[in-house]
C-alpha positions as CSV (number, residue, x, y, z in Angstrom):
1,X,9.4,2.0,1.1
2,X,8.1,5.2,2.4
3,X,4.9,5.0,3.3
4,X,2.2,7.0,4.9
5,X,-1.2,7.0,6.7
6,X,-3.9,9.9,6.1
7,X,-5.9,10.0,9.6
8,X,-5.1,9.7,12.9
9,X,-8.7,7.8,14.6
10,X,-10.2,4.6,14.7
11,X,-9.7,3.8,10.7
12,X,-5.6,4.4,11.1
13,X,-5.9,2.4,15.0
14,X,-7.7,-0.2,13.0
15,X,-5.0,-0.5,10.5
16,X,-2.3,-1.4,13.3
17,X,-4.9,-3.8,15.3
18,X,-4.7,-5.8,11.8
19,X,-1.8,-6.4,11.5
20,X,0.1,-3.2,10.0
21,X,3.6,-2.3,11.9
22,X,3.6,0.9,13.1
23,X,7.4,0.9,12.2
24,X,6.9,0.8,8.6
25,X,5.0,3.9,8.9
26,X,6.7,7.0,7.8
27,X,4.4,9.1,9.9
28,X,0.8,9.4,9.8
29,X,-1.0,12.3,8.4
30,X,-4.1,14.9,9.4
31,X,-5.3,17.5,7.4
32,X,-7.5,19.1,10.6
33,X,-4.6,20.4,12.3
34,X,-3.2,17.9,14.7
35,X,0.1,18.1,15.8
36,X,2.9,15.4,17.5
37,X,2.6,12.0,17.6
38,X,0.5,8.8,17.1
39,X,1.0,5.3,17.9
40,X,4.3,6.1,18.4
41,X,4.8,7.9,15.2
42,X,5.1,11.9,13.9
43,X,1.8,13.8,12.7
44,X,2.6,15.5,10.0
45,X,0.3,17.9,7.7
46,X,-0.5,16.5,4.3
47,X,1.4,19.9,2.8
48,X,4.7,18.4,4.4
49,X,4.3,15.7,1.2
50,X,4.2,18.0,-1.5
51,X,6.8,17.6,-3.8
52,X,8.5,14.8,-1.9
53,X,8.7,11.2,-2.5
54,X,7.1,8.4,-1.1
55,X,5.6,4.9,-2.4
56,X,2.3,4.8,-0.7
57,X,-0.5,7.1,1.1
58,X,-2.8,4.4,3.1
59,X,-6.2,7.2,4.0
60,X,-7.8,6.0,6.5
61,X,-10.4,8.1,7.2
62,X,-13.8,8.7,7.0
63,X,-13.6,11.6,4.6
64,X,-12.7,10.5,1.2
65,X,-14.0,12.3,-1.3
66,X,-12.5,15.5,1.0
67,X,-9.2,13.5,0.8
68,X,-9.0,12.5,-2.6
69,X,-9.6,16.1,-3.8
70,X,-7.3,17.7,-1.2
71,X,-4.4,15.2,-2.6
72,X,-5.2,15.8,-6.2
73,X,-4.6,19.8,-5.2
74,X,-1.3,18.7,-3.5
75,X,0.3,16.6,-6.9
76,X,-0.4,13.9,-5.5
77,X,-0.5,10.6,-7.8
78,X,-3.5,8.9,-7.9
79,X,-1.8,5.5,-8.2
80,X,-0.1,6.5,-5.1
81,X,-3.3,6.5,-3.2
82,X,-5.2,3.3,-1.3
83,X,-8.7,4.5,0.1
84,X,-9.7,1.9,2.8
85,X,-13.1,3.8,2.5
86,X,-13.7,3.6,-1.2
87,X,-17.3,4.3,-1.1
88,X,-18.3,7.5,-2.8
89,X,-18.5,6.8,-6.5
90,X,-19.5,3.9,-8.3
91,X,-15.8,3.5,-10.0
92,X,-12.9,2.0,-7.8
93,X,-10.9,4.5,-7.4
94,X,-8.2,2.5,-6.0
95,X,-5.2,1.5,-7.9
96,X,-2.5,0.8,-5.6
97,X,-3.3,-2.6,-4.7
98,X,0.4,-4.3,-6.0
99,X,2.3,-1.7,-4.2
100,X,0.5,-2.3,-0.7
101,X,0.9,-6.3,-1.4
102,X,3.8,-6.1,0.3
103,X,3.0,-3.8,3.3
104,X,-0.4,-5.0,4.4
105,X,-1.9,-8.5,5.8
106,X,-3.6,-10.7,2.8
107,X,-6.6,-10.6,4.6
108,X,-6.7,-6.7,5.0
109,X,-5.8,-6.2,1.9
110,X,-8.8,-8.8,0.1
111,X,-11.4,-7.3,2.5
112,X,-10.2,-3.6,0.3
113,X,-10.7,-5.1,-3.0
114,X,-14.4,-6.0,-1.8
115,X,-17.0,-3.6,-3.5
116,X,-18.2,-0.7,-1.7
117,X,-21.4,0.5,-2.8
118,X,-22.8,4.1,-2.7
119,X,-26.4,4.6,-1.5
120,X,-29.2,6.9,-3.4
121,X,-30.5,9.7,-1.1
122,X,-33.9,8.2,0.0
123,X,-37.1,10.3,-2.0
124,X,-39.0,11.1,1.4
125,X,-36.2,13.4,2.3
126,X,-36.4,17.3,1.2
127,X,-34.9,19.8,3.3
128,X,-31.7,18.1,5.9
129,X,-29.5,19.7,8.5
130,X,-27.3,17.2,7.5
131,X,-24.6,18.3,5.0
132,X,-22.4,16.2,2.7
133,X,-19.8,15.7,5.2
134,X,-21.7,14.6,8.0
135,X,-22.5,11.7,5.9
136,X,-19.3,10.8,4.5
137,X,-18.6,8.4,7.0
138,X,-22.1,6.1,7.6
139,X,-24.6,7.0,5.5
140,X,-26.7,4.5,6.4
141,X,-26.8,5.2,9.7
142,X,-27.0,8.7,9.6
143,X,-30.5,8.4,7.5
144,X,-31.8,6.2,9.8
145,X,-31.1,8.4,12.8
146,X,-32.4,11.3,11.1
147,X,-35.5,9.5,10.2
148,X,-35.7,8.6,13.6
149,X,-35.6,11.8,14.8
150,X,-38.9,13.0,12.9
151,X,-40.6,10.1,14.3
152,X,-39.9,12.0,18.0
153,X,-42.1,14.7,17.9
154,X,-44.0,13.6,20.8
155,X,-41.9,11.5,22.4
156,X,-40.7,13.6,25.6
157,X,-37.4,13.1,27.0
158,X,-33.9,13.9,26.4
159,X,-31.2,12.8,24.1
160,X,-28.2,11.8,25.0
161,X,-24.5,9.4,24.0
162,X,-22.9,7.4,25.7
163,X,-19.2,7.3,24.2
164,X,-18.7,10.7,22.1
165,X,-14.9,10.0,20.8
166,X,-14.4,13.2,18.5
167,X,-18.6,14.2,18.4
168,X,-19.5,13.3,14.7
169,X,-22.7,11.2,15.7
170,X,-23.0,13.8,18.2
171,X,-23.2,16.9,16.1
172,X,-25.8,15.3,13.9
173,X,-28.1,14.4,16.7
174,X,-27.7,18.0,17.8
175,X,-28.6,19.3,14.8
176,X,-31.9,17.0,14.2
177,X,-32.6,17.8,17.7
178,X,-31.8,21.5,18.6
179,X,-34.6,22.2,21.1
180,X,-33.4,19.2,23.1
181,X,-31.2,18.7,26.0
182,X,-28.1,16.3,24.3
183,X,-26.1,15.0,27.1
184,X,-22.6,13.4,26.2
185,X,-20.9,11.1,28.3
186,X,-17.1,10.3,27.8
187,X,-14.1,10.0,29.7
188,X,-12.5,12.6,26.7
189,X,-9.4,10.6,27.8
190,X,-10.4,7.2,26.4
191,X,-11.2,3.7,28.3
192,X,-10.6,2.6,31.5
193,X,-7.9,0.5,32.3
194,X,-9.3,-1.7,33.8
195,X,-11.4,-2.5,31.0
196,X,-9.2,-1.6,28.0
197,X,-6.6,-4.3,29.9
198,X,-6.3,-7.1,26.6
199,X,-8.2,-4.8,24.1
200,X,-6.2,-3.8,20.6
201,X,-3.6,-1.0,20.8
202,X,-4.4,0.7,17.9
203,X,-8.5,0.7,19.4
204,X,-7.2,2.1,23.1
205,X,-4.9,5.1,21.4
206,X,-7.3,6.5,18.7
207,X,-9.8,6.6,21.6
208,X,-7.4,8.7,23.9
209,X,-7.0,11.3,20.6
210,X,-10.0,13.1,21.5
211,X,-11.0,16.3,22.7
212,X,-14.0,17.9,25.0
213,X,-13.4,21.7,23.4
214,X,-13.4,20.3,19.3
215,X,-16.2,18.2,20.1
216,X,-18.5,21.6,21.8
217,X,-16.9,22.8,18.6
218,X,-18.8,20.7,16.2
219,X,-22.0,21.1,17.7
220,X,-24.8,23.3,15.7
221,X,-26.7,24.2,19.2
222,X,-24.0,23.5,21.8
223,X,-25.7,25.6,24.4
224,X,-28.1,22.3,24.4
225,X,-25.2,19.7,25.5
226,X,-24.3,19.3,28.9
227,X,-20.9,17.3,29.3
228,X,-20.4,14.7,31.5
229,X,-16.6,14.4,32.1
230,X,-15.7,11.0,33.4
231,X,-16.5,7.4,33.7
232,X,-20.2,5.9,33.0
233,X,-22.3,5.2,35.8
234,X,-20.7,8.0,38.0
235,X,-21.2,10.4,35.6
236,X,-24.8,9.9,35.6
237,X,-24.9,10.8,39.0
238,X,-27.7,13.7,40.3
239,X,-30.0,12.7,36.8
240,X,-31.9,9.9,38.4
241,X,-35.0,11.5,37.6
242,X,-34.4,12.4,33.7
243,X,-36.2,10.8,30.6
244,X,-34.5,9.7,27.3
245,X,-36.6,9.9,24.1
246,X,-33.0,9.4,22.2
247,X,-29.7,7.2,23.7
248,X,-26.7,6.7,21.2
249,X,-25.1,3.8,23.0
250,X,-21.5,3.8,21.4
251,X,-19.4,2.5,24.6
252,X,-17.4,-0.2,21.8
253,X,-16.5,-2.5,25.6
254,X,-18.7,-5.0,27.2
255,X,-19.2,-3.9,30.4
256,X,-19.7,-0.3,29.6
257,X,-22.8,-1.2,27.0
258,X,-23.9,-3.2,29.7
259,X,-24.0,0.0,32.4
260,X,-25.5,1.9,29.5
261,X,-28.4,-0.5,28.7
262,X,-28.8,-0.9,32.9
263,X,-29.3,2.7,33.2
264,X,-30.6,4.0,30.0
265,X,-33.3,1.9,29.0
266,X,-35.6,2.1,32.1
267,X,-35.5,5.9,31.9
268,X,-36.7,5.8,28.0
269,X,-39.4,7.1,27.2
270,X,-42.1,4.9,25.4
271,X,-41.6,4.9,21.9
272,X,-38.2,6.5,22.1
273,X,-34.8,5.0,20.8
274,X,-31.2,3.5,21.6
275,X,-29.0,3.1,18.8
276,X,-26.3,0.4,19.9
277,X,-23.5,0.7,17.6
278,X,-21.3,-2.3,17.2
279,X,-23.8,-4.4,17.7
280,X,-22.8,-6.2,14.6
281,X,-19.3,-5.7,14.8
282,X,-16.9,-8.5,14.8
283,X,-14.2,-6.5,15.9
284,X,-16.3,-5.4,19.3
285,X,-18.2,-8.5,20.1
286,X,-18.4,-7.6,23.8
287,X,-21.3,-4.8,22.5
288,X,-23.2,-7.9,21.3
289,X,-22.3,-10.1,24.4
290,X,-23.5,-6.6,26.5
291,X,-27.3,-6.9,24.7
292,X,-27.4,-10.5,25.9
293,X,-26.5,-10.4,29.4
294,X,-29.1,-7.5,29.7
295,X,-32.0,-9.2,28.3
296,X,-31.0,-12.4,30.4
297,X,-31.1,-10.1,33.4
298,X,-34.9,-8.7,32.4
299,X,-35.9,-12.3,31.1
300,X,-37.3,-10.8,27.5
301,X,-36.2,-10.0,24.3
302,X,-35.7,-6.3,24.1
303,X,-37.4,-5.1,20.6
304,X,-34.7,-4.3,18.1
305,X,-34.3,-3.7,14.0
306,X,-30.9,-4.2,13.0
307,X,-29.2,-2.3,10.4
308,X,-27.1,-2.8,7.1
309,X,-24.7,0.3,8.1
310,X,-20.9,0.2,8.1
311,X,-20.6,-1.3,12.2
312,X,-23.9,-2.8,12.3
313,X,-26.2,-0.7,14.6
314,X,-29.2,-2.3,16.2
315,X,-31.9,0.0,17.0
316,X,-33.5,-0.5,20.1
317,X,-37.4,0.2,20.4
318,X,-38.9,0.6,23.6
């Protein structure tokens, strides 16, 4: 059976953590221009698939709708087609369940069948910086961290992320905040060995398939961001002094959300924000394990409101 994978980040790295062989895969495919190999497989461009024949097109990433149209332009058949993010219309647009029975864990393949249900653009909101795309992937959590951001106004401090991967989140803070200094911390290589050592394959590559230049890229203001290359505490080395009204703490590993929490959340600002993503992920329960440890170590709850987005974000309020 020839099969395919449309994406080449965390949704396709996912796939293989769960259970998916990476030998059954044909190759895997990315419509934004990424070339050689991942997880061991060829990158192809979706136009490589016109006209041929294959059984199966598992897209896992976060741009469906983008997708689904983009294949429809290609001749691609629709039963051909298994969205693992089926959540931008009310109808299922799946119907190649039977044909991935065969390919994918039972588990993997109930969780798809689940309902995924679309979410009404909230009536406060008139004019966004936002556009469709940027809230393809989260929607959820990209409303709340836009709402959050009009609630800064005169909160002083920084932003700033911890754990920028390919610069989504990190564009959209940008462009809520343009007037604001947005540092972004990452490697741009992915984890530490040390502390990837044990963690799921298909987790450590999709993290190492990033890139500093397409991130600055992506930004709306990227004159604000300053980048700091490297690992997390050393690369918050000379900025002692700085305030935070805004942290995205996305570090996915224990022991980097702890560092984070250590260092960012006596330099926020009060009434200012850390978003901790994961915190409600069963797939990264050492973000979760992180937020404990910390508030053992001040002796007090920290004030959070969790919320009902795709990785379960807690929002930290100091």
């Amino acid at each position: 059976m020839k099969l395919y994978v449309w994406g080449t980040g965390c949704g396709a790295g996912d796939l293989i953590d769960r259970g998916l062989d990476p030998a059954r895969i044909a190759a895997f495919l990315d419509g934004e221009g990424r070339e050689g190999s991942f997880l061991g497989r060829p990158v192809l461009a979706p136009e490589a698939l016109r006209g041929e024949d294959f059984d199966l097109i598992l897209v896992a990433s976060r741009h469906a709708k983008r997708i689904a149209k983009r294949a429809e332009e290609l001749g691609f058949p629709g039963e051909k087609l298994l969205f693992l993010k089926n959540n931008w219309t009310v109808a299922d647009r799946n119907s190649a369940y039977d044909k991935a029975a065969g390919l994918l864990p039972g588990e993997l393949l109930e969780e798809l069948r689940r309902p995924q249900h679309p979410v009404r653009e909230p009536m406060w909101l008139e004019e966004s910086p936002l556009s469709q795309r940027d809230l393809e992937n989260d929607y959820v959590r990209l409303r709340t961290l836009e709402a959050i951001c009009r609630r800064l106004a005169r909160i002083p401090g920084a932003a700033a992320e911890l754990g920028v991967y390919r610069g989504a989140f990190a564009a959209c803070i940008n462009a809520l905040l343009p007037e604001r200094t947005l540092y972004l911390f990452d490697s741009f290589e992915g984890f530490a060995e040390t502390e990837a050592e044990g963690e799921a394959r298909g987790l450590i590559e999709a993290h190492r398939n990033t890139n500093e230049e397409r991130v600055l890229d992506l930004l709306p203001h990227r004159e604000r961001a300053v980048i700091r290359r490297g690992f997390f505490p050393e690369t918050a080395r000379g900025l002692e002094g700085e305030r935070f009204a805004l942290v995205s703490l996305d570090a996915d590993l224990e022991e980097s959300t702890l560092q984070g929490l250590r260092w960012f959340w006596p330099r926020l600002s009060e009434g200012g924000n850390i978003l901790l993503h994961d915190w409600g992920n069963p797939k990264l329960p050492g973000v979760k394990r992180a937020l404990e440890r910390y508030e053992t170590e001040l002796g007090r709850r920290i004030p959070g409101v969790p919320l009902c987005d795709v990785c379960g974000t807690m929002v930290l309020v100091k």
